[in-house]
N, C-alpha and C positions, 0 to 999 in steps of 0.2 A: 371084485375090484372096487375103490374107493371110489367114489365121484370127486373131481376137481372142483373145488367150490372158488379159487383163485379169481375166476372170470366174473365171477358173481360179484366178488368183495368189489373189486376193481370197480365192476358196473354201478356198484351200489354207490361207491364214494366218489364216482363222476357225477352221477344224478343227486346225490346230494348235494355237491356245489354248487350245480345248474340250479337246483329248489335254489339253496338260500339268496344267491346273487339273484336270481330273480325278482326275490323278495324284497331284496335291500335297494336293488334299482326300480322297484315300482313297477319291472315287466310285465307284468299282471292285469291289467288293465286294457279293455277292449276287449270281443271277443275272440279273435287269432289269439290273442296275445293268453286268454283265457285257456281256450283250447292246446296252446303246446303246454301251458303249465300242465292241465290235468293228463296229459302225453307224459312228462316229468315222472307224475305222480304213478301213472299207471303202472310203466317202466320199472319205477324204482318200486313199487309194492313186489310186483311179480318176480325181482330179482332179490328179494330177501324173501319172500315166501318159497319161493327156488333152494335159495343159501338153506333156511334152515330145513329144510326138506333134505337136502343133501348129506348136512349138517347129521343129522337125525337118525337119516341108514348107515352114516360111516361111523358113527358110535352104537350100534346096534338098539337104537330106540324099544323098545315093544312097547308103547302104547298105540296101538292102531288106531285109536278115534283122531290122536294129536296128529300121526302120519298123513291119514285121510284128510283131516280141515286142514295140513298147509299145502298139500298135492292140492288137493281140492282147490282152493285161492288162491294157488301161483298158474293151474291150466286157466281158472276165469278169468282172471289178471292177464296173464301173457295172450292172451286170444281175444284180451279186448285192443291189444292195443294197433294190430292193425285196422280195425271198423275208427280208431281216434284218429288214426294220422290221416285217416282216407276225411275225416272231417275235417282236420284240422288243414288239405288242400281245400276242401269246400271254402274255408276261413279265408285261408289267404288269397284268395279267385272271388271273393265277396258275393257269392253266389246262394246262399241259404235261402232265398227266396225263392228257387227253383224247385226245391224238394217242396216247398209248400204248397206250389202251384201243380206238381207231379206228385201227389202222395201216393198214389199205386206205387211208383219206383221206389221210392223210400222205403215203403215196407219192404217189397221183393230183396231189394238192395239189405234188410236187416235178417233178414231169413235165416240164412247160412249162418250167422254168430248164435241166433235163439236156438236154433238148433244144436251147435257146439254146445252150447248153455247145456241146454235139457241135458245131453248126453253127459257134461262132466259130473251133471250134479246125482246122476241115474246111475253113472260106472262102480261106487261101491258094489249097489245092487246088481249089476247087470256085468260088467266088467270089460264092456264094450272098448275102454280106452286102455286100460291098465288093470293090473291082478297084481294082488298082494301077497305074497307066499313067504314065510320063514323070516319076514323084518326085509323083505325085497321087491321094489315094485319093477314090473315087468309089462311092456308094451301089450297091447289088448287086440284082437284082431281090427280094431277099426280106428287103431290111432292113427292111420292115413289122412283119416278124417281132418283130423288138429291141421295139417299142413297143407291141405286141397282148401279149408279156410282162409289160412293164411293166405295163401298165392290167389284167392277169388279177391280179398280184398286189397292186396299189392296191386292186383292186377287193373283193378277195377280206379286205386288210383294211381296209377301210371296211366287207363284212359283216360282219366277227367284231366290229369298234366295235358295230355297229348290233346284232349277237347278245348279247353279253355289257354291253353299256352299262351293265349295273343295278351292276356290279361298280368303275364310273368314275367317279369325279366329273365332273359336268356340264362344268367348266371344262378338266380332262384330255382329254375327246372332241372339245371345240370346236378345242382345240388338236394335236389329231392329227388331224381332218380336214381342218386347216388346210392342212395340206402339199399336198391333192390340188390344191386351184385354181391353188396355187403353181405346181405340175411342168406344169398344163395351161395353164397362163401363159406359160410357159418354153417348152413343146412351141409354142406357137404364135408366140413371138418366133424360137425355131429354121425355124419355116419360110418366114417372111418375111425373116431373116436367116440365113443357114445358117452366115457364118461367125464368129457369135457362139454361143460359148461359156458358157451361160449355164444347163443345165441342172442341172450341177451347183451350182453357186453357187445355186441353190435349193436344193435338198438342205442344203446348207450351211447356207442362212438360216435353213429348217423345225427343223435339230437344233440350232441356236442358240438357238430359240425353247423349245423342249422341254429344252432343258439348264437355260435358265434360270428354266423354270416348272416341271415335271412332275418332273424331275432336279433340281430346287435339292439342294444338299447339306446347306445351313443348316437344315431344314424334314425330314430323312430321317436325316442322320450325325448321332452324338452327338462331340461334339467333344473330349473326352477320350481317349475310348478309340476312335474312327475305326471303332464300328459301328456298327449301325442301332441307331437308338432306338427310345422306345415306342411314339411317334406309327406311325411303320412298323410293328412289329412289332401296336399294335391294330387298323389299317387291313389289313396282309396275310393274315392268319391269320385275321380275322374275313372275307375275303374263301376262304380256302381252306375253310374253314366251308360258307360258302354254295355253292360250287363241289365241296363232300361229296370235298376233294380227302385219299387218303391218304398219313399223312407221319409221323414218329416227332418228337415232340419231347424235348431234352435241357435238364431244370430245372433250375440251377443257382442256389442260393441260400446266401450268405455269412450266414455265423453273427456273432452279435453286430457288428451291421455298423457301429452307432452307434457304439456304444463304442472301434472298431478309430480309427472317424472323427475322437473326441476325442482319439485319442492320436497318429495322422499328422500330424493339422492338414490345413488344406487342400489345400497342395502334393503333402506326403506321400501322402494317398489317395488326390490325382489319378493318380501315379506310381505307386501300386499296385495301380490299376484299369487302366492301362496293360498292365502286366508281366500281370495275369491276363486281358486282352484278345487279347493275342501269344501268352499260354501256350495259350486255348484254338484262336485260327488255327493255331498249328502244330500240334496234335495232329489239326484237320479235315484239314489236309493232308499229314500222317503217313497218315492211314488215305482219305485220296483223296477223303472222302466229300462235297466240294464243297456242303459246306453256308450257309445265311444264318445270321449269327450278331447278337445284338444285345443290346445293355444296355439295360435299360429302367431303372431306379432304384434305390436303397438297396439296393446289391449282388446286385441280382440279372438273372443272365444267362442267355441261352437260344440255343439251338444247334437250329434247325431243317433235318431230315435230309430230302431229299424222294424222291419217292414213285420214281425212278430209281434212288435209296442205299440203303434200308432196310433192309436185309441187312447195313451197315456201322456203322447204329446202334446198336446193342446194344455190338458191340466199342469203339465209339468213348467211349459211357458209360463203359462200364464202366472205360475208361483213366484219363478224368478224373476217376471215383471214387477209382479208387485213388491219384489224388496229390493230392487235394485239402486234403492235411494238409502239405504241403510245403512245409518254411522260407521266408520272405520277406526279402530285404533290404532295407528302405527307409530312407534318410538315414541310416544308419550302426547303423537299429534292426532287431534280428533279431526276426521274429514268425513266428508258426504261424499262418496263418490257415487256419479248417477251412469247410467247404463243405459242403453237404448237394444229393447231384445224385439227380434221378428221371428214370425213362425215362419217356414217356408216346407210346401210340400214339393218336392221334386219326386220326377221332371214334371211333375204339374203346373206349377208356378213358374217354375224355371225350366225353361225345355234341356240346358247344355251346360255345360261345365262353365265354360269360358264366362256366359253372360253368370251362374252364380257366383263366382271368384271376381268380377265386377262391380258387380250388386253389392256383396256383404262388403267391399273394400272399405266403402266412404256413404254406405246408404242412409247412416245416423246422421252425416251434414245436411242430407237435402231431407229434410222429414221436420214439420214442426213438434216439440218434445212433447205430448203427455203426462209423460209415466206408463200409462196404457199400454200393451204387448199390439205390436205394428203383427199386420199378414202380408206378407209377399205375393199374395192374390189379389189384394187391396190396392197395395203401392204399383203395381204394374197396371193396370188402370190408370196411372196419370200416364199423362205424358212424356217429362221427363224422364219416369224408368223405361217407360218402351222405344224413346229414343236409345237411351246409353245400353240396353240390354242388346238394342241392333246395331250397336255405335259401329263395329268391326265391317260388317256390310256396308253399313251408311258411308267410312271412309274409302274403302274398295270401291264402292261406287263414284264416289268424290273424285278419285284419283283418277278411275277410268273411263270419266265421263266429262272430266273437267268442271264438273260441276261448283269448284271454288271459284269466288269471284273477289276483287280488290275492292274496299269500298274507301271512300275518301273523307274526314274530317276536319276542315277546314280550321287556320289557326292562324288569329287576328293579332298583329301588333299594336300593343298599346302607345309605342311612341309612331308609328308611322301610319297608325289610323288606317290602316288595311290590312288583308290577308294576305301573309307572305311566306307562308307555307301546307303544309296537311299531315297529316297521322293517315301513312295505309293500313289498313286493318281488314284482315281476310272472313272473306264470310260461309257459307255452304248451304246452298238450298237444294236438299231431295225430294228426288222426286214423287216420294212415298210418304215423307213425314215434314215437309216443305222445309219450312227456314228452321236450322239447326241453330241452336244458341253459341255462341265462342266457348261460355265456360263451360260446355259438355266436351265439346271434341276435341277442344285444345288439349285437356291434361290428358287425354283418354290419348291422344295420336304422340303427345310426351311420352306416353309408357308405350307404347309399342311399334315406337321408333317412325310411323307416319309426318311428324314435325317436321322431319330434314325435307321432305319433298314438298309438303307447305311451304317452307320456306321457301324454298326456289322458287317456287310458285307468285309468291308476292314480291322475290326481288326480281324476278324476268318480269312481267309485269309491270314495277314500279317501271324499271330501267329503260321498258319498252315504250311506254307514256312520258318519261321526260324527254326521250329523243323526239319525240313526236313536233310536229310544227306547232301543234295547238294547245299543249304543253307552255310553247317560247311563246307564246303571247299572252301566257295569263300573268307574266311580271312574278312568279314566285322562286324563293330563294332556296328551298328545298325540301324534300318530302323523305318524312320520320319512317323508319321501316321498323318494327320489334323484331329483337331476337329472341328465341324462348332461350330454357334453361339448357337445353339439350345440346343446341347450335351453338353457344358462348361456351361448348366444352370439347368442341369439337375443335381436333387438333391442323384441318385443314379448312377453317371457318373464312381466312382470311384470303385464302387462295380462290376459296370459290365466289365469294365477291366481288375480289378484284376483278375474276374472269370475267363476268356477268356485266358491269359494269362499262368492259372493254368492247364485247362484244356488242353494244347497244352506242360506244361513244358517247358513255354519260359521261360526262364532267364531276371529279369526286366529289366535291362541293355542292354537287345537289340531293346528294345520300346524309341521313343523320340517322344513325342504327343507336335503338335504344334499347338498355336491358334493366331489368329489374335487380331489386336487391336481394332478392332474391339469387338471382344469376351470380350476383356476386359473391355471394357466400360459398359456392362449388369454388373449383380447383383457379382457384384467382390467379396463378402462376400462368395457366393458357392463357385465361381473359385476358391478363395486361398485355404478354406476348400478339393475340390477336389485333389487340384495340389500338397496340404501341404498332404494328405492321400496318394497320386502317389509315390510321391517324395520320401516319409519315406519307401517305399515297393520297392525303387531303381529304379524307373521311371522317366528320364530327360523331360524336358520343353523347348521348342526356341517360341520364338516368330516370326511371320511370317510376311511379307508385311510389314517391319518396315521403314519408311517413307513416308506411301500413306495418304495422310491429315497432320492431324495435331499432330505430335507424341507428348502425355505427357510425358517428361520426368522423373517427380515421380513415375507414374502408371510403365512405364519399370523397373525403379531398385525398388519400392515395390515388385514386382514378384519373387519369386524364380525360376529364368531363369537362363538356361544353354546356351543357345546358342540363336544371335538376327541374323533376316537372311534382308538384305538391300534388297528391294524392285529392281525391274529391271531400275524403275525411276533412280536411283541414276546411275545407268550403263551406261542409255539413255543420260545423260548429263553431265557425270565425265567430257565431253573434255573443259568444260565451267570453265572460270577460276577463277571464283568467289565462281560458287558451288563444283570445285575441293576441296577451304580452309575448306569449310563446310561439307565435304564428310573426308576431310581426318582429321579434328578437330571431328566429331563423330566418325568415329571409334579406335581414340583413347582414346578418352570419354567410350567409350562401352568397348576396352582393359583394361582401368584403373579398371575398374569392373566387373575384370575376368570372361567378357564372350567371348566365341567364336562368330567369324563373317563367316557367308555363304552368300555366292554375288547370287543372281537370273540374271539370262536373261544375262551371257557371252556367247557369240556368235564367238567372232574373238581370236586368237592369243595376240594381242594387248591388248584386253581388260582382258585377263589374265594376260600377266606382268603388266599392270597398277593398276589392284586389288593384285596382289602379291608384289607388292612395298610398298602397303600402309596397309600390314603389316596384312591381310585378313588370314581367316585359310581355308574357305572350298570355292571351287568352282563348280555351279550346272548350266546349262545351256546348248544350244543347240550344242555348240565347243565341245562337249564330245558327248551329245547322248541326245534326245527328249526321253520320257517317251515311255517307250518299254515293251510287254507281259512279261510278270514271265520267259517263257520259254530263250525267247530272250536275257532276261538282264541276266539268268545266262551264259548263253554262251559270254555274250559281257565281265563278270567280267572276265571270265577263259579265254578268250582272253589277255583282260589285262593284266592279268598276267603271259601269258607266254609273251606277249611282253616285260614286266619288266624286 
């Protein structure tokens, strides 16, 4: 009876399209990603060496040597490829450090295939598997053997599914144990049909399924630069985390990444995200170090060395360090783009996921530049990263300890020769790492949503100090509260102020909520809505840090603003005589549009009559008094004023 070779064709021209899209979508890359390919590869070998074996008895071949090499190459081939898939869960479980820490099991665990091994390559002579008789091969008393393999290492990985699952998504295991019913499917159509060919073509269909679920490349490859994105890179490294697995990681973070962005255009910095994609693959495979490499956003990229290489990390930084200043040509535009790269050993340097996905966020802003390759054993040593790395604590404890406090900064009128207002401004002293800076824990509580409960925090607070008796004797007309970016987007911003306000019997008029311009540049359609509900309930508006970037001047006078406060920049360089004309041409521009002006960051005598010249209303800065306790600022006003 002919053997069906149909199953085989079929198998063969599944895995071959699996090969080429792979290739064409850069699947390839990392080692999972490495491991199903040579899955691919095995598969589809062993199913043409199959085919033309098949091929060969149904045309009555008599060359025995040629029977023998392709029987021979499709048992080694088909019998390697359960020991690959049982890898290729190692792969996806991020777990290979384990075998190396266990090398007894690893061997033990290879045993059963060496041994297959020996036996396919001994059965000409021995005929342990199969006998060749008349142009016809026929089962051997120990081909039991082939299949008692197979099912040791199905079996073995369906354990390690079932051992490490916690590290899988639910949908990933269903679909990797989906293959077992398959092959026991397939084992049981082979033996009521022997000469259907059809074992493989499961295989086939199991890595179809997995290429097109677990493998998508849409969902894992960033399509620009053909590496792994963030999605991957938070998913694998918070799994190598969990798996306490050791590995060096390489930060890599582009400097001024916006700015590079407004000047490429689009295409452009796709195209130069490209060239720095190739620049770093050729330098991993320059120094051998076979590492996963991947872009996660806004130029920044990371070079994970694993725990086999670590010895090559070091050198391999340190390369990209040193060229990370290296001309660029894009569209005909020559640029330097510079790089800020750190070594990091994890979890040595970094004990947790959370604090490295912090770290490498924004660690290029706070670091003076080099050129020199930074170590995240170094940088943790200061201070500031061993605050922000335990920011998350630091605010949990803030919250649960009360440990935020209002502090007050005093704000002098220039025509009424006193103080007739203050900026509250939130502070946080721990009790581990004491006074915490504002620009650590503000942006760090922006991102993880901590802001809104600060904020309460300093408008109950404020609201609770102006009803106060001693509050109403220090003569002032109102105290400035900041909104961050988070709160001017919130869609019941207005409600919960009003509330707060009512509940304390503040009079609106003593609230002046300022936001930046920041703030303003989000969804301006709430802000007006909020500011337009404030406003009508008797609640003034300034705008804050007015000339850090790039000020829109339509977005300022669309606002219904009371008062715009000049950035300390403008302070920093009044003595300049060019941006004197331009200091004192805006604030008459901003007078013409009856707003008040408040100067930030006066410091000197000097710098007061030169802001009072040019015809300024409020003055807030360190020449009077830094941001001081509730207690203190009222004693400092009732000072003032008997000084008066």
């Amino acid at each position: 009876m002919e053997n069906i070779v149909h199953f085989d064709v079929a198998a063969v021209i599944m895995l071959l399209i699996m090969f080429v899209v792979s290739l064409t979508r850069k699947s390839y890359k990392g080692t999972t990603n490495r491991m199903f390919q040579l899955l691919i590869v095995t598969t589809l070998f062993s199913a043409l060496f199959n085919a033309v074996t098949a091929g060969l008895e149904n045309y009555g071949c008599q060359n025995d040597l040629l029977l023998y090499f392709t029987r021979t190459m499709y048992l080694i081939l088909h019998n390697f490829t359960t020991p690959v898939y049982v890898m290729y869960i190692v792969s996806l479980t991020r777990t290979w450090h384990k075998f190396k820490k266990h090398l007894c099991a690893s061997v033990l665990a290879s045993i059963p295939y060496v041994a297959i091994l020996v036996a396919i390559v001994l059965t000409p002579l021995t005929g342990l598997l199969y006998t060749y008789e008349n142009g016809i091969f026929t089962r051997g008393k120990a081909a039991i053997a082939l299949y008692i393999n197979a099912a040791f290492y199905l079996a073995l990985g369906v354990g390690y599914i079932i051992k490490y699952g916690r590290l899988l998504k639910k949908r990933n295991i269903v679909i990797l144990l989906s293959s077992v019913p398959l092959m026991i499917l397939a084992i049981v159509i082979k033996c009521f049909f022997p000469n259907s060919l059809v074992e493989i073509f499961a295989n086939a269909v199991s890595l179809m399924i997995i290429s097109m679920t677990i493998q998508n490349p849409d969902k894992n490859i960033d399509g620009i630069t053909g590496l792994k994105k963030y999605i991957a890179y938070g998913e694998e490294i918070k799994m190598d985390y969990e798996n306490k697995k050791h590995q060096k990681i390489i930060l890599i973070n582009l400097v001024d990444f916006e700015s590079l962005q407004r000047l490429l255009g689009f295409e452009g910095i796709n195209l130069f995200l490209r060239q720095v994609a190739e620049y770093l693959i050729a330098h991993d495979r320059k120094f051998k170090a076979y590492s996963d490499i991947y872009y996660l956003d806004r130029g920044r990229f990371r070079v994970v060395v694993n725990s086999f290489n670590l010895k090559k990390a070091e050198a391999l930084a340190k390369s990209i360090s040193d060229s990370s200043k290296l001309p660029v040509r894009v569209k005909h535009i020559d640029i330097t783009a510079e790089a800020v790269v750190c070594l990091a050993d994890c979890p040595g340097d970094i004990k947790d996921f959370k604090s490295l996905m912090a770290f490498g966020n924004d660690f290029h802003e706070r670091v003076v530049r080099t050129g020199e390759l930074l170590y995240a054993s170094e940088l943790f040593k200061q201070r500031d990263f061993q605050i922000v790395n335990a920011m998350e604590d630091i605010l949990k404890r803030g919250l649960e300890n009360r440990s935020f406090q209002v502090y007050y900064q005093p704000i002098y009128s220039i025509e009424k020769k006193r103080f007739v207002s203050a900026e509250a401004l939130i502070r946080l002293i721990d009790p581990e790492y004491g006074f915490i800076p504002p620009n650590l824990f503000i942006p760090f509580s922006e991102k993880n949503g901590a802001i809104n409960k600060i904020g309460d925090i300093v408008l109950d607070n404020v609201c609770r100090f102006i009803s106060s008796d001693r509050f109403k004797e220090l003569g002032l007309d109102y105290i400035e509260i900041n909104l961050s970016v988070v709160q001017c987007m919130q869609r019941g911003l207005a409600d919960n102020v009003l509330a707060t306000i009512n509940k304390y019997g503040v009079s609106p008029d003593k609230i002046n909520l300022e936001i930046t311009e920041t703030a303003a540049n989000y969804n301006q359609a709430m802000l007006v809505e909020n500011m337009t509900k404030l406003i009508d309930a008797g609640i003034s508006f300034s705008l804050d840090d007015f000339g850090t970037g790039y000020s829109n001047m339509e977005r300022v006078a669309s606002l219904p603003l009371k008062i715009v406060k000049l950035d300390k920049t403008f302070v920093d360089n009044s003595n300049k005589p060019r941006l004197h004309v331009f200091l004192k041409g805006t604030i008459k521009m901003l007078k013409d549009m009856d707003m008040e002006i408040v100067v930030e960051g006066i410091e000197t005598q000097q710098m007061v009559e030169t802001f009072s010249n040019l015809n300024c209303d409020y003055i807030q800065g360190y020449f009077y008094s830094k941001p001081i306790p509730e207690n203190d600022f009222v004693d400092f006003i009732k000072q003032s004023l008997i000084s008066a």
